[in-house]
VEXDREN-2710 file (C-alpha; in Angstrom, 1 decimal):
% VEXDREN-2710
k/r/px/py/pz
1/UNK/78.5/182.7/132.4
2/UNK/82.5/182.7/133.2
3/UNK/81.9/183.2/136.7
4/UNK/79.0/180.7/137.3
5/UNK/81.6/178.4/135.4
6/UNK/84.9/179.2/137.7
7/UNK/82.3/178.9/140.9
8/UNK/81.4/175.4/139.7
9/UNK/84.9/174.5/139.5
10/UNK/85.8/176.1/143.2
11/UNK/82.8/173.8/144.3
12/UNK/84.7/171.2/142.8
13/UNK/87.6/171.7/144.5
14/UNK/86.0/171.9/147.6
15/UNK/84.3/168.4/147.2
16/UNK/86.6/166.5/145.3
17/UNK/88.0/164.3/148.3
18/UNK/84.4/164.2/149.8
19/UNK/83.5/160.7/149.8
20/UNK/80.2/160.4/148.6
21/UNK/78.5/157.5/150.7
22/UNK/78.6/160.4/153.2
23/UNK/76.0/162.7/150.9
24/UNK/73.5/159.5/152.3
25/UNK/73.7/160.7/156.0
26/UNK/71.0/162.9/154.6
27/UNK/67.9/160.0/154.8
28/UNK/66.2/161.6/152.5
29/UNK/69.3/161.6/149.7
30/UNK/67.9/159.4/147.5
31/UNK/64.7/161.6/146.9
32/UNK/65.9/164.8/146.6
33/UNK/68.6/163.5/144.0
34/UNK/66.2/161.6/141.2
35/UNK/63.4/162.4/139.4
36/UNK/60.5/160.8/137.6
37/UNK/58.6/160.7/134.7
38/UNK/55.8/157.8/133.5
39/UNK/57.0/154.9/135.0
40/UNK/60.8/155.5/134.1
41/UNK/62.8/157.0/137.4
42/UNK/65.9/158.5/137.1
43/UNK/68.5/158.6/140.2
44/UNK/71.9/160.5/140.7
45/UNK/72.3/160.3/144.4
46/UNK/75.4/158.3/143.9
47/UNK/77.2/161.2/142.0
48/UNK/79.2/164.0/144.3
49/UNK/76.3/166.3/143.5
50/UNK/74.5/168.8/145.8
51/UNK/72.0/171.0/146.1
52/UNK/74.7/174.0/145.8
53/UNK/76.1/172.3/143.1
54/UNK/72.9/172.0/141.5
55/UNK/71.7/175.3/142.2
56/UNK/74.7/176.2/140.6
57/UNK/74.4/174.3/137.7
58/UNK/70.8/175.8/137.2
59/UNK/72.5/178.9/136.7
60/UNK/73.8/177.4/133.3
61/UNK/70.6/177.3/131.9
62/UNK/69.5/180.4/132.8
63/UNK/72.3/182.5/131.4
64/UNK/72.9/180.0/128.3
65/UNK/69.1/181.0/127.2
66/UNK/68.2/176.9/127.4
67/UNK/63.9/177.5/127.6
68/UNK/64.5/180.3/125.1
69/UNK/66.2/178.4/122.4
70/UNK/63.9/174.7/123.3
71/UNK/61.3/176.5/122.1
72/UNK/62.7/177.9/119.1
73/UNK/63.8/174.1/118.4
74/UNK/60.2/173.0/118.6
75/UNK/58.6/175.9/116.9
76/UNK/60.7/175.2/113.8
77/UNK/63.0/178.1/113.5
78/UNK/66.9/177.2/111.8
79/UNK/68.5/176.5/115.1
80/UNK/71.1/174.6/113.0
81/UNK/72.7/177.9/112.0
82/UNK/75.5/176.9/109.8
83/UNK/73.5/174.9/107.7
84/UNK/70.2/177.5/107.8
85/UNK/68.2/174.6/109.0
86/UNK/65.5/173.6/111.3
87/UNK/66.0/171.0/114.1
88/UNK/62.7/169.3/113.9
89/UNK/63.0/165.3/114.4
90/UNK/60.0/166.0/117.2
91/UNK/57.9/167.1/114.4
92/UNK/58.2/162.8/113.1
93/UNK/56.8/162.0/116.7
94/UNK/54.0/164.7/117.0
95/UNK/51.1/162.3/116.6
96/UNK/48.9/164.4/119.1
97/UNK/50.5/168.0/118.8
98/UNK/49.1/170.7/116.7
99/UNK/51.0/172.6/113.7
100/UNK/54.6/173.1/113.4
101/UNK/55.8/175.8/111.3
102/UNK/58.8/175.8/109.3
103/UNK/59.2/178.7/106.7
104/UNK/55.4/179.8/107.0
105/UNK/54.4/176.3/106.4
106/UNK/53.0/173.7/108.1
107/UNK/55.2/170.6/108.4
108/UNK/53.0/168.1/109.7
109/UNK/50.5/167.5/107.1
110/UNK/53.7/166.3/105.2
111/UNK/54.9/164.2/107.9
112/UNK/51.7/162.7/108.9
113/UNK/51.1/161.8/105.4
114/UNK/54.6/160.2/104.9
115/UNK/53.7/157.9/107.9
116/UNK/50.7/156.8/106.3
117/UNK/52.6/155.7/103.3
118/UNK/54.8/153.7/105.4
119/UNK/52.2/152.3/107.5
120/UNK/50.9/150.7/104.0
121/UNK/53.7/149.6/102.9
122/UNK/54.7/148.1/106.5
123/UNK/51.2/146.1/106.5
124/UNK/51.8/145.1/102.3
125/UNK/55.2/143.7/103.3
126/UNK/54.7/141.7/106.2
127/UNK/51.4/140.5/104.3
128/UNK/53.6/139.2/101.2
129/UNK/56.2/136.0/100.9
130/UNK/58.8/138.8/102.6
131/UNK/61.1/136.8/104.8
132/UNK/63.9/139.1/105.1
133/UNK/64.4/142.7/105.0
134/UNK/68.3/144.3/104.4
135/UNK/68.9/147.9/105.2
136/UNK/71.6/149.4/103.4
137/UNK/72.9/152.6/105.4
138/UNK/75.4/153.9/107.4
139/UNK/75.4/156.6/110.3
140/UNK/72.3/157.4/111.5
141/UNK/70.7/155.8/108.2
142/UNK/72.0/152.2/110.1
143/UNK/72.9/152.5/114.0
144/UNK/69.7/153.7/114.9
145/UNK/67.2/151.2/113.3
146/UNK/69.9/148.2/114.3
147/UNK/69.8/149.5/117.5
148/UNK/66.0/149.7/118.2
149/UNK/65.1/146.6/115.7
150/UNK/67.4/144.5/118.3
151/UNK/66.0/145.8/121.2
152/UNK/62.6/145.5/120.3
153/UNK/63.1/141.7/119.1
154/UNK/60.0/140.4/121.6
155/UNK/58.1/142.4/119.5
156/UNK/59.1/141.3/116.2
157/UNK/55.6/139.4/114.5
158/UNK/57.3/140.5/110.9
159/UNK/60.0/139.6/108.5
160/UNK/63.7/139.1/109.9
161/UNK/65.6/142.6/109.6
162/UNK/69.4/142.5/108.9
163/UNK/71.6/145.7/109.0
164/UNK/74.7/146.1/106.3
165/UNK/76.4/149.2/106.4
166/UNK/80.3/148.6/106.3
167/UNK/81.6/149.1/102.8
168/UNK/84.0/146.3/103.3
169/UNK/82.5/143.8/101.1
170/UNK/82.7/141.2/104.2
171/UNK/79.9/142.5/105.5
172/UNK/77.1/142.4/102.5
173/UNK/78.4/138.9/102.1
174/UNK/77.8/137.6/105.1
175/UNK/74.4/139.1/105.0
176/UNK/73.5/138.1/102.4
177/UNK/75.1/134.5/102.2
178/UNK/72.0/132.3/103.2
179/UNK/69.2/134.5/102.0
180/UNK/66.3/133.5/99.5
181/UNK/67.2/136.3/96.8
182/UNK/63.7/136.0/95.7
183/UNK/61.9/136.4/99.5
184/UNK/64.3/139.4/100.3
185/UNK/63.2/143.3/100.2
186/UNK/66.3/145.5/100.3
187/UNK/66.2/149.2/101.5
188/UNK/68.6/151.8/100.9
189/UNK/68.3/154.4/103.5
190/UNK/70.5/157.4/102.1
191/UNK/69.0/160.9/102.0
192/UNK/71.2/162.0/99.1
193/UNK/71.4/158.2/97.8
194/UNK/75.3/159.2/96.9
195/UNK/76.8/158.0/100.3
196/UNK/79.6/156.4/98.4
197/UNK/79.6/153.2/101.3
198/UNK/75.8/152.5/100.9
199/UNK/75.5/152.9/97.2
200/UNK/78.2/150.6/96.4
201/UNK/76.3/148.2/99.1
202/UNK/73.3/148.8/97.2
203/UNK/74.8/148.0/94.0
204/UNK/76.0/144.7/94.9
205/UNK/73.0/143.5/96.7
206/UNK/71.0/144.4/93.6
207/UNK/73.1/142.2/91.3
208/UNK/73.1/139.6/93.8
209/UNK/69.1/139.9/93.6
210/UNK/69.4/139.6/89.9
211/UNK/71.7/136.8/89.8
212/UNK/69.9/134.3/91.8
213/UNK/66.7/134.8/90.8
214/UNK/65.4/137.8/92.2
215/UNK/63.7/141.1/90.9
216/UNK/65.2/144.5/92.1
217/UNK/62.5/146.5/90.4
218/UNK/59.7/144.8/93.3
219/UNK/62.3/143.8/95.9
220/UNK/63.8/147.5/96.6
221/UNK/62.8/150.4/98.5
222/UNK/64.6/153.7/99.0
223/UNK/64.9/156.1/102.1
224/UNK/66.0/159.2/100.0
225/UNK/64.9/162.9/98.8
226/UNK/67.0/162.4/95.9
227/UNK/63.9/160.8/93.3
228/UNK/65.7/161.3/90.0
229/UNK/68.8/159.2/91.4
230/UNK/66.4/156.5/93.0
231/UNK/64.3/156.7/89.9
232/UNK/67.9/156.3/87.8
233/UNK/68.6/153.1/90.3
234/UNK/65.1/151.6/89.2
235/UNK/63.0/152.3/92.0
236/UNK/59.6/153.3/91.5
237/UNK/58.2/156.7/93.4
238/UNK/55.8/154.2/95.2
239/UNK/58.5/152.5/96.9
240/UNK/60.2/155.9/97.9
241/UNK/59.9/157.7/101.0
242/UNK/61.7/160.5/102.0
243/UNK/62.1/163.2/104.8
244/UNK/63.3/166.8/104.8
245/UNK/66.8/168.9/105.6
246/UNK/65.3/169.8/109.2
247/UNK/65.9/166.0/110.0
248/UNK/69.4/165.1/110.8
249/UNK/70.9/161.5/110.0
250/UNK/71.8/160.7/113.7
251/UNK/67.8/161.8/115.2
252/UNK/66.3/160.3/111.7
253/UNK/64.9/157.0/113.5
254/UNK/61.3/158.4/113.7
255/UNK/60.4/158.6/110.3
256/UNK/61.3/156.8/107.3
257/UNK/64.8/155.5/108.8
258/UNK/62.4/153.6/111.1
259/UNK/60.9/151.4/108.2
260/UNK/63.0/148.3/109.1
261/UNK/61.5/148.9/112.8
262/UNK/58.0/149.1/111.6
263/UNK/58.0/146.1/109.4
264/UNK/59.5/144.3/112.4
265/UNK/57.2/145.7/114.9
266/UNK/53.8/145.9/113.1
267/UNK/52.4/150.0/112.6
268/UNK/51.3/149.7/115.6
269/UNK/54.1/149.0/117.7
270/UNK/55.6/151.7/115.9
271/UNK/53.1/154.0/116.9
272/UNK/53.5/152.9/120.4
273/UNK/57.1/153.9/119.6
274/UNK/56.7/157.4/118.2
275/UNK/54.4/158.1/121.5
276/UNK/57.5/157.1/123.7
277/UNK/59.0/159.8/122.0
278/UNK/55.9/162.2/122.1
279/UNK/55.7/161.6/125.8
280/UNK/59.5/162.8/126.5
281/UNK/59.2/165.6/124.1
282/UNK/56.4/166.9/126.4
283/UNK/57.8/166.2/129.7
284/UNK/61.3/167.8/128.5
285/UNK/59.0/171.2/127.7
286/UNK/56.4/171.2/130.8
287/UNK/58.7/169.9/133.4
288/UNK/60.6/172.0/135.7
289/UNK/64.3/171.8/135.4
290/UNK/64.6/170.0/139.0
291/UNK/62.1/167.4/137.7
292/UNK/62.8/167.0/133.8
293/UNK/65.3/164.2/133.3
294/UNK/67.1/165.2/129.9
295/UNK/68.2/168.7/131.8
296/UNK/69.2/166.3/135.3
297/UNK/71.1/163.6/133.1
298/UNK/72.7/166.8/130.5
299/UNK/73.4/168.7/133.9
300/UNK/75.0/165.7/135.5
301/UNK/77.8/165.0/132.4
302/UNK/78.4/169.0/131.8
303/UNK/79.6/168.2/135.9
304/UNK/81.3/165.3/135.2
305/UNK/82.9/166.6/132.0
306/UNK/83.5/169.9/131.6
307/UNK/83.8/170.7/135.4
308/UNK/85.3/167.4/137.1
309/UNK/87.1/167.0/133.8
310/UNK/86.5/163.4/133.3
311/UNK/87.3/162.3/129.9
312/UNK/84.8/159.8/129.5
313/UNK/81.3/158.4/130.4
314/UNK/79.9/154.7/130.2
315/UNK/76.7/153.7/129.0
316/UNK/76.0/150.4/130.5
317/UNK/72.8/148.9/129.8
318/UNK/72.0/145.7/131.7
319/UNK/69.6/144.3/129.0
320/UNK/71.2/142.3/126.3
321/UNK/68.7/143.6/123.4
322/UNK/70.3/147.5/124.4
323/UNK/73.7/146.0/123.4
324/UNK/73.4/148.4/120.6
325/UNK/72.7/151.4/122.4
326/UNK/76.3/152.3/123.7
327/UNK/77.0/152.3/119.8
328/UNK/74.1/154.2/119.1
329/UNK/74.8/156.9/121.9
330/UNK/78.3/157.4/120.5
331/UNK/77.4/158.9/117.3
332/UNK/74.5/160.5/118.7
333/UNK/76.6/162.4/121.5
334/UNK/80.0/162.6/119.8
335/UNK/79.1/163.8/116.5
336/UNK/76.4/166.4/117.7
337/UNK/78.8/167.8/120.7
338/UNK/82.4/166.7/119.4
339/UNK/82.7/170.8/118.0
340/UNK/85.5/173.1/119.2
341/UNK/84.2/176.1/118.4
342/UNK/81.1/177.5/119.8
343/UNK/77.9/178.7/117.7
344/UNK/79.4/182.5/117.3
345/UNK/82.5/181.2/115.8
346/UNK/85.0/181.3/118.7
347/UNK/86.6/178.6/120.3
348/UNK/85.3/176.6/122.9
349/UNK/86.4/177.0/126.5
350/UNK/87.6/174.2/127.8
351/UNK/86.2/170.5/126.9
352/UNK/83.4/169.5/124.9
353/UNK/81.4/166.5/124.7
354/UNK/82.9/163.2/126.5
355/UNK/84.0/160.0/124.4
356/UNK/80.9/157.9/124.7
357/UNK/81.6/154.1/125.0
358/UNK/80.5/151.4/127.0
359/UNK/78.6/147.6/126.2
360/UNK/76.1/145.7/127.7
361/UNK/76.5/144.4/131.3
362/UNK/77.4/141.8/132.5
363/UNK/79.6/141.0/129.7
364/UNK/81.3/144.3/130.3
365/UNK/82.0/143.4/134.0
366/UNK/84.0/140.3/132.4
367/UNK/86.1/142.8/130.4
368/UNK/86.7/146.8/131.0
369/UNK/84.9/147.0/134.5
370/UNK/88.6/146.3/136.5
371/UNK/89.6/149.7/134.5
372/UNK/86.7/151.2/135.6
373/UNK/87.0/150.2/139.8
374/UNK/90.2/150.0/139.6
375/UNK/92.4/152.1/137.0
376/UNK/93.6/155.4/137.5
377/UNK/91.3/157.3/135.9
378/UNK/87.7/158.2/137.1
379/UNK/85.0/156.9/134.6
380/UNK/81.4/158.1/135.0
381/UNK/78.8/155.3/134.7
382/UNK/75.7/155.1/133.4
383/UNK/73.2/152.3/134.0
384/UNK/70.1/151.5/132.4
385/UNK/67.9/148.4/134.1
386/UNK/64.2/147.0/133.2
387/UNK/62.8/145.9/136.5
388/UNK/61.4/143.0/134.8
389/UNK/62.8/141.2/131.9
390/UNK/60.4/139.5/129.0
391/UNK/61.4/135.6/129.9
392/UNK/59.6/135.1/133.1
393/UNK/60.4/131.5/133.1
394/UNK/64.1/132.8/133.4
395/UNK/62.9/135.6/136.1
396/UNK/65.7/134.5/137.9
397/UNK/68.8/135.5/135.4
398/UNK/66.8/138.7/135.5
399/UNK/66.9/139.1/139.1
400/UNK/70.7/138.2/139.1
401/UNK/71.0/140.7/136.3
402/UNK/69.6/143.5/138.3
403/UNK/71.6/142.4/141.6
404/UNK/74.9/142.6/139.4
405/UNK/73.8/146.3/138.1
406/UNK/72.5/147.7/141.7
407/UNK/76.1/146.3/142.8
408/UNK/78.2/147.6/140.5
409/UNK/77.1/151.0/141.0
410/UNK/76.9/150.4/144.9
411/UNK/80.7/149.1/144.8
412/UNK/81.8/151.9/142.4
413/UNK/80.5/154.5/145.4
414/UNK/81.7/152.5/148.5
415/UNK/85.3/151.1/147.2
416/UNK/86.7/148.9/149.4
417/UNK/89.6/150.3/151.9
418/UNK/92.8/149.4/152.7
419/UNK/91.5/147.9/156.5
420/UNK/89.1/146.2/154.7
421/UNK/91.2/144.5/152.3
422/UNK/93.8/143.8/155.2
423/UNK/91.3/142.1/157.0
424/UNK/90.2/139.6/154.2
425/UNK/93.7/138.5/153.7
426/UNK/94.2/137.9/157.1
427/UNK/90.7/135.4/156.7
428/UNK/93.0/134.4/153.7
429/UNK/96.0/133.3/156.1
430/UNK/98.4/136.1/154.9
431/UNK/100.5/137.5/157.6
432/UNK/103.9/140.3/157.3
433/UNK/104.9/142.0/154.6
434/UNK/102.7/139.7/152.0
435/UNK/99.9/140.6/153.8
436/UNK/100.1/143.9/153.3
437/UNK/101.1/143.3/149.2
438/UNK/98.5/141.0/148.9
439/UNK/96.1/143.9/150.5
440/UNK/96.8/146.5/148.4
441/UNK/95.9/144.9/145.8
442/UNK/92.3/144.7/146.7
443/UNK/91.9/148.0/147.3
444/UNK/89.1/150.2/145.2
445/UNK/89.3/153.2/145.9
446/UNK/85.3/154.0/145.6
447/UNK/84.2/157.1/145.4
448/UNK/83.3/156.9/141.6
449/UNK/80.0/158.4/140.5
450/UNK/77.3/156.9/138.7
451/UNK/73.7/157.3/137.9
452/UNK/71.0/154.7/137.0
453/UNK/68.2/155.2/134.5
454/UNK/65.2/152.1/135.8
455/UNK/61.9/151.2/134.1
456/UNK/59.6/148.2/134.4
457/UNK/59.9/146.6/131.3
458/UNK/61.4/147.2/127.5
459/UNK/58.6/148.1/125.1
460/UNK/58.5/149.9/122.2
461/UNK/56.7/153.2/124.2
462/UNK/59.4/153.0/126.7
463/UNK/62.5/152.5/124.4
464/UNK/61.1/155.6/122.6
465/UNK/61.3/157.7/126.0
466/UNK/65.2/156.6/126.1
467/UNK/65.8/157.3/122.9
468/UNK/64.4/160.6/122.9
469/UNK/65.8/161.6/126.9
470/UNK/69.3/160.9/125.0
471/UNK/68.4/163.4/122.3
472/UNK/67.0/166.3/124.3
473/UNK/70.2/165.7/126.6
474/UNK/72.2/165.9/124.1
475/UNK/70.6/169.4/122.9
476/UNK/70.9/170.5/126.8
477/UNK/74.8/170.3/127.0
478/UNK/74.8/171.8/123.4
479/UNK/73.0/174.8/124.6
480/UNK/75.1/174.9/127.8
481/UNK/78.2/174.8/125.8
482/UNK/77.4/177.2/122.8
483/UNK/77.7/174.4/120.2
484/UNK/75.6/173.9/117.4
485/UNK/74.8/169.8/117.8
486/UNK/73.3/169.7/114.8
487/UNK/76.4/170.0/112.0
488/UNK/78.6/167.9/111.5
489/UNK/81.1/168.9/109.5
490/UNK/83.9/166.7/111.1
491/UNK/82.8/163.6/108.8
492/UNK/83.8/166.0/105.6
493/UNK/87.4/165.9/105.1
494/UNK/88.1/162.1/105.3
495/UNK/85.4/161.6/103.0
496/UNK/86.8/163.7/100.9
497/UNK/90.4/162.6/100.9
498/UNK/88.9/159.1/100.1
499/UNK/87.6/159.9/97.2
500/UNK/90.6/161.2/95.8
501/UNK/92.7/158.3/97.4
502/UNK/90.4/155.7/95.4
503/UNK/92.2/155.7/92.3
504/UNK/95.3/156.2/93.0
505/UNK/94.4/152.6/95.3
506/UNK/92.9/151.3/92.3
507/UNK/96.2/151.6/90.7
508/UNK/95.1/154.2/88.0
509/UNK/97.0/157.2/89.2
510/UNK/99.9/158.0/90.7
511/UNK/100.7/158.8/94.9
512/UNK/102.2/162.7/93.3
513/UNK/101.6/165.2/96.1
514/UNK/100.7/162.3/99.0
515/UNK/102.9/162.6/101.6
516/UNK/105.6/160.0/102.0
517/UNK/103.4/157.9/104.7
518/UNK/100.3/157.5/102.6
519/UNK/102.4/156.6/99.6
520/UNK/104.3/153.6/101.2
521/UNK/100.8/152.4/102.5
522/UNK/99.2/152.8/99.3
523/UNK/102.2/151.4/97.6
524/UNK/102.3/148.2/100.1
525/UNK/98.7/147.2/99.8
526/UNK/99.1/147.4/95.7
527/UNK/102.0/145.3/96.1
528/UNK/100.6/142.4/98.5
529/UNK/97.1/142.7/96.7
530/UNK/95.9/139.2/94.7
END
């Protein structure tokens, strides 16, 4: 793989001053650098990208074994090494497949039986006095059923959802300041229901219930394995739902994670969701790599990453109900791929995954996008566009929408050059030596890659094919880079170093052994406390 890695970079040498507007003198460009599946198209033509380079990149998955080990994610075997565990949040979304093994057993009789349970209790919900529903999680027990519950809001026909997961106490008072405590169905969604942020949550929202009026023994639900601690809390087995080790928290939307989503949505729209899904699950294993859009978009930021070295990526989706997604994409991608050492134990060569930011356009125009055109480092950019929005008596903000994403990405590619800037100031009236100051400033230097991701509209089918292109891409640049995606023990040693730190905040033991730093903090917020 080391030399298919130091070609990649001569190749990269060899292009990096090409400009790549000139990559379009080829007519048929556009073509030959997206792909499609469904309705959903996918284009990277306006990336530095060609068919060496891809050919090239290709050899990646070859000689990192990516078929090989797909299918030994789908069949169920412990892919997740460190932790002896399967990686099977596609099992959640096989509504149509057949068996899938885990251990000698069959998984799905479990699973499909789990969604039944939820669909009843979905349909019993929305059928009662509900008016609210509060989840209580953090992680992946939180950003993804915020994220898809606020992009799905045309579809919402059920109780309002609200979404607490910070454990500073701001947040679960403002959630819960205006709510009828007696109309209000709370859900803690924590697999070991011991995440110290969502159980103190949970606490507090159930003596809130029971001081104005409320009952916590009908108005909770859990999203746990753990029964005799949801049992302990006063939650019937009725109201609990749970899911196995083989689903991580950051890829746990599909099942129970997703039961703020479904009482939103109606079953059915969740269904239509878990297909979205199903549908990308068997395009990623049937397609061939030069038409299978989670290996073209992984293939496209290992480029961008790991051989362009470019720090970052944007994810900029011009649809205001994705405003969660860059949020959601930044766990998903940095905690999976944010490793620095490989599967085997060794370190890993080079970079790993990309920080992951970005916000929803065009409010991000108004605020990062001059860095982005303009600054000195090269951002990648990734757009996401509906080609029809769901107000068509406003069809005309959506048009201007989409003319304001097509143009960024055109005007991240084309730049603007020095002549050109010199003749707008001269339109201006500028002459001299302001002329040319006032020029230079209004230069872009262009030549900054970008890919789009289009669909027709934003439905619950179609946000389930995003969601689950992100995964598999995510699993692609994994592979590529021998990192297990599906650990993550980076969130361990804060958590730990909290716990012991909580005490000694509380003002019930002493700073001994804390480094001078964390004692004058400590010390100053006891001090200027109340």
């Amino acid at each position: 793989m080391t030399s298919t890695w130091d070609a990649l970079r001569e190749k990269q040498a060899q292009v990096a001053g090409r400009s790549i507007l000139s990559l379009f003198d080829d007519p048929a460009r556009a073509r030959k650098f997206s792909a499609r599946t469904g309705d959903m198209l996918f284009d990277f033509a306006k990336t530095n990208i060609d068919d060496e380079t891809l050919k090239l990149l290709s050899q990646l998955l070859e000689t990192s074994g990516m078929a090989e080990k797909r299918a030994a994610m789908f069949a169920g075997q412990p892919i997740n090494d460190t932790e002896g565990r399967a990686v099977l949040h596609t099992a959640l979304r096989n509504l149509d497949g057949g068996p899938v093994q885990v251990d000698g057993a069959d998984v799905m009789p479990g699973v499909l039986a789990t969604l039944d349970r939820m669909r009843a209790f979905a349909r019993l919900v929305r059928d009662s006095d509900v008016t609210d529903v509060v989840n209580i999680g953090i992680g992946g027990s939180d950003l993804g059923p915020a994220m898809a519950v606020a992009a799905l809001s045309p579809y919402h026909d059920g109780p309002r959802c609200h979404f607490v997961s910070n454990v500073d106490g701001a947040h679960i008072a403002d959630t819960l300041r205006g709510l009828n405590a007696k109309t209000t169905l709370v859900i803690v969604a924590s697999k070991t229901f011991t995440t110290i942020e969502t159980m103190t949550n949970a606490r507090t929202a159930r003596a809130w219930m029971t001081e104005h009026g409320g009952d916590p023994q009908v108005q909770f639900a859990a999203l746990s394995t753990a029964d005799e601690l949801t049992a302990a809390f006063g939650i019937p087995p009725e109201r609990v739902f749970g899911f196995e080790d083989w689903v991580g928290g950051r890829y746990s939307v599909w099942g129970p994670i997703g039961l703020s989503l479904m009482i939103a949505i109606g079953p059915k729209g969740f269904d239509a969701f878990l297909r979205g899904g199903q549908a990308m699950d068997r395009h990623f294993q049937a397609a061939d790599w030069r038409e299978n859009l989670p290996v073209l978009l992984a293939l496209v930021g290992v480029w961008h990453a790991q051989v362009c070295g470019y720090s970052s990526r944007a994810v900029l989706p011009y649809d205001q109900r994705l405003s969660k997604l860059p949020d959601y994409l930044q766990q998903l991608e940095m905690e999976s791929n944010g490793k620095s050492v490989q599967i085997d134990g060794d370190d890993v060569i080079g970079d790993s995954g990309p920080i992951v930011w970005g916000a929803a356009g065009t409010n991000g125009q108004h605020a990062f996008y001059q860095l982005i055109h303009q600054g000195t480092r090269v951002i990648p950019c990734e757009f996401l566009v509906a080609a029809e929005g769901h107000e068509a008596e406003l069809a005309h903000h959506h048009n201007l929408l989409v003319a304001n994403c097509l143009a960024q990405s055109e005007a991240l590619m084309r730049g603007r050059s020095l002549n050109e800037a010199r003749d707008k100031m001269v339109t201006a009236g500028f002459t001299g030596s302001e002329l040319e100051r006032q020029a230079r400033h209004r230069v872009f230097a262009g030549n900054r890659p970008s890919v789009t991701l289009v669909y027709p509209k934003l439905d619950p089918f179609l946000l389930g094919q995003i969601i689950a292109l992100y995964e598999h891409r995510v699993f692609v640049e994994g592979v590529i880079l021998g990192i297990n995606s599906y650990d993550q023990w980076g969130v361990e040693l804060g958590k730990e170093l909290a716990t012991s730190l909580q005490p000694i905040v509380d003002g019930e033991a002493p700073a001994d052994g804390k480094d001078s730093s964390t004692a004058q903090l400590v010390g100053y917020v006891i001090a200027n406390r109340g």
